[in-house]
N, C-alpha and C positions, 0 to 999 in steps of 0.2 A: 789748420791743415789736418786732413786725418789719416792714419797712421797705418790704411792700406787702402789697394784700390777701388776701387764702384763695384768690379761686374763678379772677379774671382776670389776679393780680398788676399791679395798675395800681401805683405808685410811689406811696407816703407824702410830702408837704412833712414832713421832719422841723422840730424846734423850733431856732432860731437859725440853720437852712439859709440861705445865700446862693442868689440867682440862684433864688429860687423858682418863676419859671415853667420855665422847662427842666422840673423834677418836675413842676409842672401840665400843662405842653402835654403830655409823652411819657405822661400819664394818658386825654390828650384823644384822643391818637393812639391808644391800644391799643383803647381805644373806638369809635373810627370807623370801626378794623379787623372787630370783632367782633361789635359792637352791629347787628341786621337783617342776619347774616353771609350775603350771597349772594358766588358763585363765579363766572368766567367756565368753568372746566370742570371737570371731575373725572378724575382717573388717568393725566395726561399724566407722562411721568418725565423729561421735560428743559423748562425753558420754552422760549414761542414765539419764533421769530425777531424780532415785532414786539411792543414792550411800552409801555405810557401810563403813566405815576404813578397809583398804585393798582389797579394789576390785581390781583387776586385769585386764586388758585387750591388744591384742594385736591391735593397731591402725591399721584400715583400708585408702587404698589408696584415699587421694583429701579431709585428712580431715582437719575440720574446728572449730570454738568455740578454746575452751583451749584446742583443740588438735593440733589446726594449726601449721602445718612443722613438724608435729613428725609422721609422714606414717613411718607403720610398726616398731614402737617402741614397746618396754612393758611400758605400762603405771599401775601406782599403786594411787589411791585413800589415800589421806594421810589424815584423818579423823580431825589430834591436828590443820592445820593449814587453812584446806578446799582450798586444791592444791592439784595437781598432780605431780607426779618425773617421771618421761621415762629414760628408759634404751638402749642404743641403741643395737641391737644385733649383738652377733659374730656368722661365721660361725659353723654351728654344734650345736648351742642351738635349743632346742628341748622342747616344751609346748604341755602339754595335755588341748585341749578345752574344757571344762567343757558342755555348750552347746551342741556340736553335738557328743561327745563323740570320740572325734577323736586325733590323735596325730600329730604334726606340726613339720617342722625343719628349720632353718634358712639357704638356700644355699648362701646367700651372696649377692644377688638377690630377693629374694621372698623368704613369708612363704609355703612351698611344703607338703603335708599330707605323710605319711609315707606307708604309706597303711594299710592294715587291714578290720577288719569290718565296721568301719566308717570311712573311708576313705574319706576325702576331695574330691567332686565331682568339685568341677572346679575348674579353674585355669585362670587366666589372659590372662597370656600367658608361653610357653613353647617353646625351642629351645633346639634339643639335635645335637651337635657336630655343632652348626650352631646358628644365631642370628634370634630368633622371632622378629615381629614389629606387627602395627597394622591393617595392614592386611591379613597376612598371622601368623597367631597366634598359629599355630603348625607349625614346622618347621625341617626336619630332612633333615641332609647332612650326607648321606652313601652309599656306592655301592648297597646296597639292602635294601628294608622294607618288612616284615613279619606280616601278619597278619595272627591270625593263627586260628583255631575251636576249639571250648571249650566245646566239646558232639560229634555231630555229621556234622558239617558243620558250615557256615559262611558267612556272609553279611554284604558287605559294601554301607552305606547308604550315598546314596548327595540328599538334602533335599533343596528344592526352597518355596519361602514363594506364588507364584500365575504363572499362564500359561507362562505370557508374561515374567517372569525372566529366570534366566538360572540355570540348574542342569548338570554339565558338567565335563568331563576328559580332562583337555588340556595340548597336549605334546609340548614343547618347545624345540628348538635349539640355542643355544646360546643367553636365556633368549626370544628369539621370537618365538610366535606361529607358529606351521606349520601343525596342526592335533588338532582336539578337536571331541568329540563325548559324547551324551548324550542330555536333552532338552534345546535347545537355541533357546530361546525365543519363543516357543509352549510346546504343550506335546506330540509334534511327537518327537521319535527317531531319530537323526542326525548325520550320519560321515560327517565333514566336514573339509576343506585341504586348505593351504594358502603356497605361494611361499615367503613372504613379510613380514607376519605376522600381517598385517593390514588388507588384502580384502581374504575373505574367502569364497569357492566355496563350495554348500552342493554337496558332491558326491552321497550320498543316504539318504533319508529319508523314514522312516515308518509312514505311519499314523497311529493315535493311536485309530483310531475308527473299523479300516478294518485290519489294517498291510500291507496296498497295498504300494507298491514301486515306489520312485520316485527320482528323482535328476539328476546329469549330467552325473551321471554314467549308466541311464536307457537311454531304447530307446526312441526319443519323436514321433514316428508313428511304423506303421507295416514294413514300407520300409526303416526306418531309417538303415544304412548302416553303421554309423559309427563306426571306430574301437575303442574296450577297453569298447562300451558300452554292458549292460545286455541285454537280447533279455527278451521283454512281451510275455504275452500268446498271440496268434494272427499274430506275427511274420513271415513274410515271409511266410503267410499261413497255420503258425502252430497253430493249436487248435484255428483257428479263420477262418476269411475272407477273402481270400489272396488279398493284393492291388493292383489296378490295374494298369497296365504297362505304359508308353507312349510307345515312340519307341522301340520296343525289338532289332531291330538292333544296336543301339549304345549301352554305358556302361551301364550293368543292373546288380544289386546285385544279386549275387548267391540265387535260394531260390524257392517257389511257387510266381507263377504272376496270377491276373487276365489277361485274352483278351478279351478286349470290343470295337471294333471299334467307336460304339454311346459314348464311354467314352473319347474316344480320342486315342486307342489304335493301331498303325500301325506296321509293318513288317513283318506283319503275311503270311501266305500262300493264296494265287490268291482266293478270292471266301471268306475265313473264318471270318466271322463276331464274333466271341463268342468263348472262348474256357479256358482252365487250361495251363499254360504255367508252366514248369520245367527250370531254367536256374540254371547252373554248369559250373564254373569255375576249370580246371587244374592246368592252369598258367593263365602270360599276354597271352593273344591271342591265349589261346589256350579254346575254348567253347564249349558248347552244349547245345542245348533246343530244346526239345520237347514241342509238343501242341497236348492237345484233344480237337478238334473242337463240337462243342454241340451236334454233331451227334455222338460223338462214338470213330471218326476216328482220329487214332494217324499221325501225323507230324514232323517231324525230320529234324535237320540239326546241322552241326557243322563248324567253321572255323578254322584254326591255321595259324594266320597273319593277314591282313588287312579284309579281304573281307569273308562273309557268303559262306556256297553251299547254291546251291535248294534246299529248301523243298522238303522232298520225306514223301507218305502218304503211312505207311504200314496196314494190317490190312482191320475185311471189319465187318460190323453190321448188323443185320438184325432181323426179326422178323415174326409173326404171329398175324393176325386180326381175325375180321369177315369174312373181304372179301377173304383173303387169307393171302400169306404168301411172305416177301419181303425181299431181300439180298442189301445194300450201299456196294460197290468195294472201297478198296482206293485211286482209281482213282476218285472217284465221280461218278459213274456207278449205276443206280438204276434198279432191274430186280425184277419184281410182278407176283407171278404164281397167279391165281384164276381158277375157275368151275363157270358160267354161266349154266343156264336152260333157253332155250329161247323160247318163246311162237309160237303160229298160230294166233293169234290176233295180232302183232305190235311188235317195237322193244324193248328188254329190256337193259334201262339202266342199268349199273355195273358202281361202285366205285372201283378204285386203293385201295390195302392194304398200299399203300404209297404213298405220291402226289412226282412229277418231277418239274424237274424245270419250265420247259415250255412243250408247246405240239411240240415243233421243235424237230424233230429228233428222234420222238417216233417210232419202230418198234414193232408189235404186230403179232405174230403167238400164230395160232388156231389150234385146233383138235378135232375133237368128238370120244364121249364115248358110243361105244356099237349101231352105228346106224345101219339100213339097207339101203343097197342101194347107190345111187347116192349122198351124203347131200352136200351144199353148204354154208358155212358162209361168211356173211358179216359183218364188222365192220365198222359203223361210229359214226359221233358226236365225235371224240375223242378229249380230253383236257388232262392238266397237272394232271387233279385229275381222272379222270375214261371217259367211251366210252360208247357208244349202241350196241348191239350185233343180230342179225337177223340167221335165219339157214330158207334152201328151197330145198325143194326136185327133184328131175329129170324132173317133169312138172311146177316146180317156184313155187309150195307152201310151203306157211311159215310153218314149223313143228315146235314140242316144242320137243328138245334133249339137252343136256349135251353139255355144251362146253370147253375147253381146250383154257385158254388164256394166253402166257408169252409176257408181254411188257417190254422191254427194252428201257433207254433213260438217260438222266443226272437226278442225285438228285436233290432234292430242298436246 
């Protein structure tokens, strides 16, 4: 038989024992200790300077003095011999803290709060269905966590002590990194992705000044082409600049092009220095781009297989001056009506409503307006940008009448 009980070890009167109460009182005492077990504190690791017979306390973890090696015992202040006794606890004893007004229980493990209104706000550490350590000090292994709103909504908070740390979500596969998101190491916003779980690519970051977009999942220019990346504003001449082309004949990304030949820009059609290129892809090898030359005039071609067609220029521009009024052909055909008033004193010069390429090849017919008689026009001086004009009657003199000029000849 053993010589006290199971749960609190109070002391047995054994049979024919002398001095029986000594084993009764030190039964009565273990009792008085334990029985409505309140605390004056919890987790202190040395006791207080000032002590009464029968203080209480539940020993805090790493302590020291006359508590050393009794972490998370109950300790009781024994006033007749200025000692301590400690109790070690069983699972399921339960202490109300006098201090914080809170209630405690022994899991076996740690003292855990029970809840309520004073409720024990921290903990050590904690593992439900799974082992906390000292790093990872909450700790839960279940198929789902639930956190849930307590009114109207809910926030969860990761909190970094300065810029250069990390505030972050990171997903693992088979305990290695392969996605994390949130601030590493700035206070920009970061998705970022790892095959390895060592070397990690940011796919996108936010700046947190602008929210502007960046990583390797953006484009790094206007022409960037690559596939899976985000297109910027700008892109392919969208809500921006369009970049300028090299050779439009070989591979060009689908999209708006600049054409600058002074930029470097070739393929273009016989003559066109400057223009908006359109490239559209169907398939492999199967194309089409258009071009508006800085005049106006559209250009066309398409290939399916190796080789381009011709440029064909459809389409024709034209306009109104001072001097008159002027029609661009899509062939490159420049045609200027004007009215001339020409003196009795000398010739008058007139300006083109549009300049020519050159004065080769210019043909200029005349008509008068409302004359009498015999009139005669003559045209010289003539260049790429305007002529002289002269009119002379049936005896060779110079009149002042109304002239009728359409010159024809190549654009500039």
């Amino acid at each position: 038989m053993s010589d006290s009980s199971t749960l609190l070890s109070l002391p047995y009167i054994m049979p024919s024992q002398a001095q029986k109460h000594v084993t009764h009182n030190e039964a009565i005492e273990i009792l008085d200790v334990l029985v409505q077990l309140a605390v004056l504190d919890q987790g202190l690791t040395t006791p207080p300077a000032t002590l009464t017979m029968g203080d209480r306390y539940i020993v805090g973890t790493g302590a020291g003095g006359a508590w050393s090696g009794r972490d998370d015992s109950v300790a009781i202040y024994d006033g007749e011999s200025q000692g301590w006794r400690f109790f070690t606890p069983r699972a399921g004893w339960r202490a109300h803290v006098i201090a914080s007004g809170t209630e405690v229980v022994w899991t076996g493990t740690l003292w855990a709060a029970t809840g309520g209104s004073g409720a024990v706000t921290t903990l050590p550490l904690l593992g439900i269905s799974t082992t906390a350590d000292a790093t990872n000090r909450l700790a839960v292994a279940a198929e789902a966590t639930l956190l849930t709103h307590a009114g109207g909504g809910h926030r969860l908070k990761v909190n970094k002590a300065a810029a250069a740390e990390t505030a972050s979500l990171l997903f693992q596969s088979d305990w290695s990194g392969r996605a994390e998101m949130g601030l590493t190491g700035s206070d920009d916003f970061a998705i970022r992705v790892s095959d390895d779980g060592t070397t990690f690519v940011t796919a996108l970051s936010f700046e947190a000044a602008t929210g502007l977009a960046s990583g390797a999942a953006v484009q790094t220019a206007a022409g960037d082409a690559t596939a899976g990346r985000l297109m910027r504003v700008g892109a392919f001449g969208l809500g921006g600049t369009a970049p300028v082309a090299g050779n439009i004949a070989s591979d060009l990304a689908p999209g708006f092009h600049g054409y600058d030949t002074a930029s470097g820009s070739t393929g273009g059609p016989a003559g066109v220095t400057a223009g908006i290129l359109l490239h559209q892809r169907r398939a492999a090898g199967a194309e089409a781009q258009i071009l508006i030359d800085a005049g106006g005039i559209v250009h066309s071609r398409a290939r399916a297989g190796a080789g381009w067609n011709d440029w064909r220029a459809s389409g024709a521009t034209g306009g109104t001056t001072a001097q008159g009024r002027y029609r661009r052909e899509a062939d490159g055909t420049l045609t200027c009506w004007q009215s001339v008033t020409t003196a009795s004193s000398g010739d008058v010069a007139a300006t083109f409503p549009a300049a020519f390429a050159s004065d080769s090849g210019l043909v200029t017919t005349t008509g008068v307006v409302g004359g009498n008689g015999a009139v005669s026009v003559r045209v010289t001086a003539r260049s790429a940008t305007g002529l002289s004009v002269a009119a002379f009657d049936a005896s060779g003199a110079r009149i002042a009448v109304t002239v009728d000029l359409v010159t024809t000849g190549p654009a500039s």
